[in-house]
C-alpha positions in Angstrom: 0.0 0.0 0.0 2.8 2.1 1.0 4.3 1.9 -2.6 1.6 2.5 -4.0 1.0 6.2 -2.4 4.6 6.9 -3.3 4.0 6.0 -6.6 0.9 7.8 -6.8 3.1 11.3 -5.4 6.0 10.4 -8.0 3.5 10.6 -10.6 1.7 13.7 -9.2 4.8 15.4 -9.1 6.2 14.6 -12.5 2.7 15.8 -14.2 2.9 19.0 -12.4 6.6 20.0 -13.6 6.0 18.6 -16.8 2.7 21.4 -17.2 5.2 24.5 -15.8 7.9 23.6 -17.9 7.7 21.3 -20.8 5.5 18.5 -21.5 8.5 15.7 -22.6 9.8 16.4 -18.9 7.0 13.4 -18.0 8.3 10.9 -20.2 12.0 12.2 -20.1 12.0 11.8 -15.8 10.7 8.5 -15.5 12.8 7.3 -18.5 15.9 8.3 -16.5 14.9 7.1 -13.1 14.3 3.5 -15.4 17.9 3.9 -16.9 19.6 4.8 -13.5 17.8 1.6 -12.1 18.9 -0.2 -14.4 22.7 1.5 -13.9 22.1 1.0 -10.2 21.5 -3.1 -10.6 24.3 -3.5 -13.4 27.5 -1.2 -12.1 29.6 -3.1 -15.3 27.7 -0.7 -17.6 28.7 2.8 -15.5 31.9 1.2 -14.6 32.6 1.0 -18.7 31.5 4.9 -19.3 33.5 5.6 -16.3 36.3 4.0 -18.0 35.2 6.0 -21.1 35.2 9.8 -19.9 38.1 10.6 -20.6 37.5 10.3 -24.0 34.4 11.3 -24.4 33.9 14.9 -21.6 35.6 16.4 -24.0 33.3 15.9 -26.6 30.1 16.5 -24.9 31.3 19.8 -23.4 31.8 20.7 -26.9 28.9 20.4 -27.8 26.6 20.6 -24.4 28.3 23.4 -22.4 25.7 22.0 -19.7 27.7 18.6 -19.1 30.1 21.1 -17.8 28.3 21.8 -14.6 27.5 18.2 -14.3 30.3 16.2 -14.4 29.5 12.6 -16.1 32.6 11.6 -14.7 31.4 12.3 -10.9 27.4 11.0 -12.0 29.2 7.5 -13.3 31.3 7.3 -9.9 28.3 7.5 -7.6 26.2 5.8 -9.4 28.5 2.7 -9.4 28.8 3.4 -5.8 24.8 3.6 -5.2 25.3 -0.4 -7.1 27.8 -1.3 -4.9 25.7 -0.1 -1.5 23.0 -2.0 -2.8 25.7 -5.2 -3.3 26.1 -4.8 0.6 22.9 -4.5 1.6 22.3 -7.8 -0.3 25.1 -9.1 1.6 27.1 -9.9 -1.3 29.8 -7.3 -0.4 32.8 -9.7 0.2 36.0 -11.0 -2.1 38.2 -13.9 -1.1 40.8 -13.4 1.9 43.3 -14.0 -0.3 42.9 -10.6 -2.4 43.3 -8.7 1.2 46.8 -7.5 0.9 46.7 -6.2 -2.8 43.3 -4.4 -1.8 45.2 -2.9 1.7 48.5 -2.5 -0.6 46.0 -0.3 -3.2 44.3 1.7 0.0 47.7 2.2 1.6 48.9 3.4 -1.8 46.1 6.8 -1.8 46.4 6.8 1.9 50.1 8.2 1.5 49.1 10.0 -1.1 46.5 11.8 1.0 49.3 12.2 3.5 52.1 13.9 1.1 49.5 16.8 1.3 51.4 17.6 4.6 54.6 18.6 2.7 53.8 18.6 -1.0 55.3 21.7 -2.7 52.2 22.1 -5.2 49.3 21.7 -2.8 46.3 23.0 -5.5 47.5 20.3 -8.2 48.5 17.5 -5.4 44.9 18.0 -3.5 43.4 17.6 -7.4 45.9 14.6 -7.8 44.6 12.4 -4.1 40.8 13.6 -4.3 40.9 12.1 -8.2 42.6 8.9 -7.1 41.0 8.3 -3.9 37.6 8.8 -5.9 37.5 7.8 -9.3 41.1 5.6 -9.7 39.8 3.7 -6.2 36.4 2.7 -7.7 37.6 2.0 -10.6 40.1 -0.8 -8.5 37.6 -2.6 -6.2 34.3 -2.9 -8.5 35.4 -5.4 -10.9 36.6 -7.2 -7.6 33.0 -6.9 -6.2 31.1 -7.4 -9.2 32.5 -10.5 -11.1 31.0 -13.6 -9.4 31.0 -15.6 -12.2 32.9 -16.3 -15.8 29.3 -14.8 -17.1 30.3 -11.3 -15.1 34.0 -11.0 -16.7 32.1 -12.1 -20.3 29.6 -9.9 -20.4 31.9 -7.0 -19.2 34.0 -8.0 -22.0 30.8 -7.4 -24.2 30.4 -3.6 -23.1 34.0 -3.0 -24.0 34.0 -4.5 -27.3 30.6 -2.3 -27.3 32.5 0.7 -26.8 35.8 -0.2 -28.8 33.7 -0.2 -31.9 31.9 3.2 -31.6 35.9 4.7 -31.2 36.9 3.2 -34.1 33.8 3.7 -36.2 34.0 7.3 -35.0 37.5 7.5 -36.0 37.3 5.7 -39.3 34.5 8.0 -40.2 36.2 10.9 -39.6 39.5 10.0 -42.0 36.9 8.7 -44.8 35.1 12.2 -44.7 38.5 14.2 -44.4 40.4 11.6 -46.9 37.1 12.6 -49.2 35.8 15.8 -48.9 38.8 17.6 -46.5 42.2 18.8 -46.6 44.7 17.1 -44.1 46.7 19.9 -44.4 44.1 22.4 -42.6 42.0 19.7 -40.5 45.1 19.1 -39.1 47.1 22.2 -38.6 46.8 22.2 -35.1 46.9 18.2 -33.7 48.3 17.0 -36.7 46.6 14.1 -36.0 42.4 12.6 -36.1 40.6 11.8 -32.9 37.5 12.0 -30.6 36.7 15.8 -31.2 37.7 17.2 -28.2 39.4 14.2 -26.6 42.9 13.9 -25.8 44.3 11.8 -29.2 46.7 9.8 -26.2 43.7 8.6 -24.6 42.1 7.5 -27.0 44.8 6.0 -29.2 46.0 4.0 -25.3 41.8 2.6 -25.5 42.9 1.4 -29.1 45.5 -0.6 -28.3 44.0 -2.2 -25.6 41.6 -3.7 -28.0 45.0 -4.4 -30.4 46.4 -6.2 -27.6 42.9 -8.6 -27.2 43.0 -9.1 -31.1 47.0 -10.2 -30.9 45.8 -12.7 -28.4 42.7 -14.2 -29.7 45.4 -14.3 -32.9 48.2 -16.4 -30.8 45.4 -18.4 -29.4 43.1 -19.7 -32.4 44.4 -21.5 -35.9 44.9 -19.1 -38.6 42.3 -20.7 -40.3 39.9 -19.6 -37.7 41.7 -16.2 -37.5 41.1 -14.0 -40.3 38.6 -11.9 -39.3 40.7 -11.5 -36.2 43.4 -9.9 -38.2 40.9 -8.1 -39.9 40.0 -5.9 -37.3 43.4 -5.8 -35.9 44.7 -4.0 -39.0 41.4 -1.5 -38.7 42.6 -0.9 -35.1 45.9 -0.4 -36.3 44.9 1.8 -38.5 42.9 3.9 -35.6 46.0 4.5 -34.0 48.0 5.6 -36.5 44.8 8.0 -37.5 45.3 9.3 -33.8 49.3 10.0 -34.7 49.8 8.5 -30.5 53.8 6.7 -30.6 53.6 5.8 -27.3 50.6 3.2 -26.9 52.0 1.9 -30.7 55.1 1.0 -29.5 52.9 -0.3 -26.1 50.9 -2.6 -28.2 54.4 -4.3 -29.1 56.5 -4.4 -26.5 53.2 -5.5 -23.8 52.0 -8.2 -26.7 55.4 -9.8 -26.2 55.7 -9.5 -23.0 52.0 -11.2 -22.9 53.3 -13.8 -25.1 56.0 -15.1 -23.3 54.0 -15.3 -19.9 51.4 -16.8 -20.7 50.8 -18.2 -24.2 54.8 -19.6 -24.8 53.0 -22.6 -26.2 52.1 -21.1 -29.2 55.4 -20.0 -30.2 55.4 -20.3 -33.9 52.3 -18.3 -34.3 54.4 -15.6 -31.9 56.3 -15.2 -34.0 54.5 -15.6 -37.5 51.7 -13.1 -36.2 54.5 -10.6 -34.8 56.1 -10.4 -38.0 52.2 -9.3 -39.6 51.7 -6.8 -36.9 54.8 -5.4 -37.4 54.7 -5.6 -41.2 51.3 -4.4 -41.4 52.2 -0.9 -39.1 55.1 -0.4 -41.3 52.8 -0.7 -44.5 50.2 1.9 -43.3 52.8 4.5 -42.2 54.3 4.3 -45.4 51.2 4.2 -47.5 49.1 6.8 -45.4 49.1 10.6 -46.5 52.5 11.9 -44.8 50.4 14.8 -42.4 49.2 11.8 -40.7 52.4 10.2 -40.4 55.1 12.6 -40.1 55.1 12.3 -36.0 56.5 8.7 -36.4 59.0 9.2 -38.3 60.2 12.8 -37.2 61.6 11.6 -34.0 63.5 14.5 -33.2 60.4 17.1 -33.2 60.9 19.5 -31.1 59.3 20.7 -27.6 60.0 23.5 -25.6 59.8 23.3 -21.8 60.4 25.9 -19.3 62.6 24.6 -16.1 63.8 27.1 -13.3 67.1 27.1 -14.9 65.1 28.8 -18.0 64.2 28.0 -21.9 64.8 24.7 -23.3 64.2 23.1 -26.3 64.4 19.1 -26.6 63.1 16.3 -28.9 59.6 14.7 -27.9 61.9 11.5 -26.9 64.7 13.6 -24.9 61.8 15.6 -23.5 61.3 11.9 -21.8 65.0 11.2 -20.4 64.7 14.5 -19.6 61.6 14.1 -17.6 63.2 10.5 -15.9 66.4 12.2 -15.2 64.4 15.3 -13.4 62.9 12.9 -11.5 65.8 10.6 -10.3 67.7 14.1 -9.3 64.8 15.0 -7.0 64.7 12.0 -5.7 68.3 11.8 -4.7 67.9 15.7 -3.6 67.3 15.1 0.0 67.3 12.5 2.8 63.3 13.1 3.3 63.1 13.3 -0.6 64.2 10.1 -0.8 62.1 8.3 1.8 58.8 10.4 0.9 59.3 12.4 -2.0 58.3 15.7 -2.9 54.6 15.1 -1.9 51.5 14.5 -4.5 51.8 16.7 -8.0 55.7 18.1 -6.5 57.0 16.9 -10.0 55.7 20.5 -11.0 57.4 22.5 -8.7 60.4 21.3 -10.5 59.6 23.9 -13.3 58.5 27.8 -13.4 54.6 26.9 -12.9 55.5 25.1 -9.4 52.2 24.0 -8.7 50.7 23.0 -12.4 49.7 19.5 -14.1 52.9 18.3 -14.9 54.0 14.6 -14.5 56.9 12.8 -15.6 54.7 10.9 -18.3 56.3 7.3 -16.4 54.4 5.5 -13.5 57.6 4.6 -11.7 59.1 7.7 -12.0 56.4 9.7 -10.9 56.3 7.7 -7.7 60.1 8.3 -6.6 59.6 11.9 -7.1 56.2 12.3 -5.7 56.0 9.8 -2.7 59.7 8.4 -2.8 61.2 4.8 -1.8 57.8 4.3 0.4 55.8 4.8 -1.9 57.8 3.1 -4.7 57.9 0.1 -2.3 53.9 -0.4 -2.2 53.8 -0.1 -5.9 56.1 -2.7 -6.8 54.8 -4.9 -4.1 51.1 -4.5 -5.3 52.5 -5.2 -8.8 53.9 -8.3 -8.0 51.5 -9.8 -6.1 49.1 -9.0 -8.9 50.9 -11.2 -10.6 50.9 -14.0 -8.1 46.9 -13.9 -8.1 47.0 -13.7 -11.7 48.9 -16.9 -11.9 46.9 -18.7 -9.1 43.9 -18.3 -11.4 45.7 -20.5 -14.1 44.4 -23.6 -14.8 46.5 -26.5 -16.0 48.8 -23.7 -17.8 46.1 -21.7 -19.5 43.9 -18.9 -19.3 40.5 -18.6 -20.6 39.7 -16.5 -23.5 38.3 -14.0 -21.6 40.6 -13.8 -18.8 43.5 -13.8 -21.9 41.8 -10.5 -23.2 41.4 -8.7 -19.7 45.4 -9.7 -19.2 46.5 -8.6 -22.7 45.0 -5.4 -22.0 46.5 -5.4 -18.8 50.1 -5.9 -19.7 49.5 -3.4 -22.9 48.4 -0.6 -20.4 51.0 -1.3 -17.9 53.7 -0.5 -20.5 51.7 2.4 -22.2 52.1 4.0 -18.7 55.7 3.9 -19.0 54.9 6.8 -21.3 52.6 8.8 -20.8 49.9 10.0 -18.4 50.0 10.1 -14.5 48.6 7.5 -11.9 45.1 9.2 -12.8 45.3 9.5 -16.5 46.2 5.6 -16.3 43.2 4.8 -13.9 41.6 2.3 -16.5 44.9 0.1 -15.9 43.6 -0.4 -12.1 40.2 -1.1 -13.8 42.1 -3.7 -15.4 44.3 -4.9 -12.8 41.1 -5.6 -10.8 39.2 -7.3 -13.7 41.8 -9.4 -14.2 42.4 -10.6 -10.7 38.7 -11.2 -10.4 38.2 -13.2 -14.0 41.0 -15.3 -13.1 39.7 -16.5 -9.5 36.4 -17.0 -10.9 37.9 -19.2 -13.9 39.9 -21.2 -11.2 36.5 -21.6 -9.5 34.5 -23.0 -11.9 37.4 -24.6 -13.8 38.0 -22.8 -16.7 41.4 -22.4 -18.8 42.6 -26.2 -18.6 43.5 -27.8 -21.9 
């Protein structure tokens, strides 16, 4: 009866500021109280646009200056968070003992970070830096780990991914047909000198890319070639993508992490290794040298230059020095000072190391910007949360193979852990904890119900 009378005032209410403002209000209210219902009892879909919003706030503050004032990014975590409350209510709020110390490890990990705030030397950017992480790089850790009970879960996440994989590259293949068509490369790309998400970072999305690369190279090592054409198929399209986007970094990522995949996990197969990383490499080199050169001049003009400011003035390096210059910068710090060592310079410090001080600036390596920022502490919980990722990854392994879907969550994995190694900072790389903690969970639950023996 109760429900009923509060249905009854829902209603009531709804009709009433539908007639002062606009009648589609009534059917556009309850239509988003269904859809957040149905976010609410399925946190894999928000935890996928979370994943996502890097990509596309950009594009939507384009083109509705409203999204602006409402930050999807915020609406997707507490939405995902209004799931998981539900979860515990249910009493299905619990993961086994064994994944305690990597989820304490992760905690401890933005619990320091929260902590540099004490003595960090660019306190707006490092309070930006620990409320991001301890929001958004946090949920994006522990819901796969609460979420995927079953093989079915770590599927069907796979499925929203895939889901979302193909609207990037349809949206970036579109884009080069219409320019390649009816455009001019040399003005639609004066400024990026490159084709992405419009208004999206061309890094981020080219590092989403090559996650799905990554899956393709692995469902390729894994299945008979005769099975495996349309694999390759969309492997060279995704290729493609990324060369579009003009991104080096997660390029060279899709290589080196697709080897270092292949000789963990898959060393069985190590003709098609071998065979398949000869194609991938041959077909990269055949698009850069077949595609217009404004779209591939960044790859092979290495030495292009940058200009950064340090407080010892003006300096002008190559994109790669800018790197060394960055790791260098960062060792130096580190080595500055007895505390420096132990703690670091506190969250976001790597700026103060320039004339801004207290800017985004990060040293575009995750290891790196640990030493600098949080020191041999903090180093210490990273590489111990890394390596007993590992271990739980391998505990999942049955009889010396993973399942096909646990292979793709750890092929993205290993991909994104070395595309970090280049660019972005722990926050910008927050879909590689999403990952992590996908990984661990589709493993276990493979291992449960016996999945991944030959």
């Amino acid at each position: 009866m109760l429900s009923l009378i509060v249905l009854a005032v829902v209603e009531i209410i709804i009709f009433f500021i539908g007639v002062i403002t606009n009648p589609i209000i009534m059917v556009l209210i309850p239509l988003g109280l269904i859809i957040l219902w149905l976010l609410i009892n399925n946190p894999a879909i928000a935890l996928m646009i979370l994943s996502l919003t890097a990509i596309i706030k950009g594009y939507l503050i384009n083109y509705y200056p409203v999204i602006e004032l409402v930050d999807i990014t915020v609406i997707a975590t507490l939405i995902i968070w209004l799931g998981l409350v539900k979860i515990l209510l249910e009493g299905n709020w619990k993961f086994p003992s064994e994944w305690n110390s990597i989820v304490y490890l992760f905690l401890i990990f933005g619990l320091l970070l929260g902590i540099s705030y004490i003595y960090t030397v660019s306190p707006d950017y490092g309070f930006r830096k620990i409320i991001r992480f301890n929001t958004f790089a946090v949920t994006m850790f522990m819901t796969p780990l609460l979420i995927i009970k079953t093989p079915a879960d770590s599927k069907r996440l796979l499925s929203y991914f895939y889901f979302l994989l193909v609207i990037i590259i349809g949206i970036m293949l579109f884009q080069f047909v219409y320019f390649l068509k009816w455009g001019d490369f040399a003005i639609v790309l004066a400024y990026w000198n490159r084709i992405s998400i419009p208004g999206a970072n061309p890094i981020q999305v080219s590092r989403y890319l090559a996650i799905g690369a990554a899956m393709m190279i692995a469902l390729l090592i894994r299945n008979k070639p005769s099975q495996s054409l349309h694999y390759f198929a969309i492997l060279f399209v995704i290729l493609l993508s990324i060369i579009l986007s003009g991104s080096r970094g997660p390029l060279v990522s899709i290589i080196i992490g697709s080897i270092v995949y292949a000789i963990l996990y898959e060393r069985k197969h190590s003709s098609r290794i071998f065979g398949y990383g000869i194609l991938a490499v041959g077909t990269i080199i055949t698009l850069l040298l077949l595609l217009p050169e404004s779209l591939t001049q960044r790859f092979f003009d290495i030495s292009q230059g940058t200009v950064i400011m340090t407080q010892q003035g003006v300096r002008r390096i190559s994109t790669i020095a800018t790197r060394f210059e960055f790791w260098s910068m960062s060792v130096q710090a580190w080595f500055s000072s007895v505390t420096s060592f132990f703690v670091g310079l506190g969250s976001g410090g790597f700026s103060s190391l320039f004339i801004w001080r207290d800017w985004r600036w990060y040293p575009h390596n995750l290891f790196f910007e640990i030493i600098v920022e949080l020191g041999l502490v903090g180093l210490i919980i990273v590489v111990l949360f890394i390596i007993k990722s590992y271990q739980i990854f391998n505990k999942g392994i049955q009889g010396g193979s993973l399942s096909d879907h646990s292979a793709l969550w750890v092929a993205g994995t290993v991909v994104m852990f070395i595309a970090a190694q280049f660019s972005g900072d722990i926050n910008d790389n927050r879909i590689l904890w999403m990952f992590i903690g996908i990984s661990i969970a589709s493993t276990h639950v493979d291992k449960l119900y016996g999945l991944g023996a030959d």
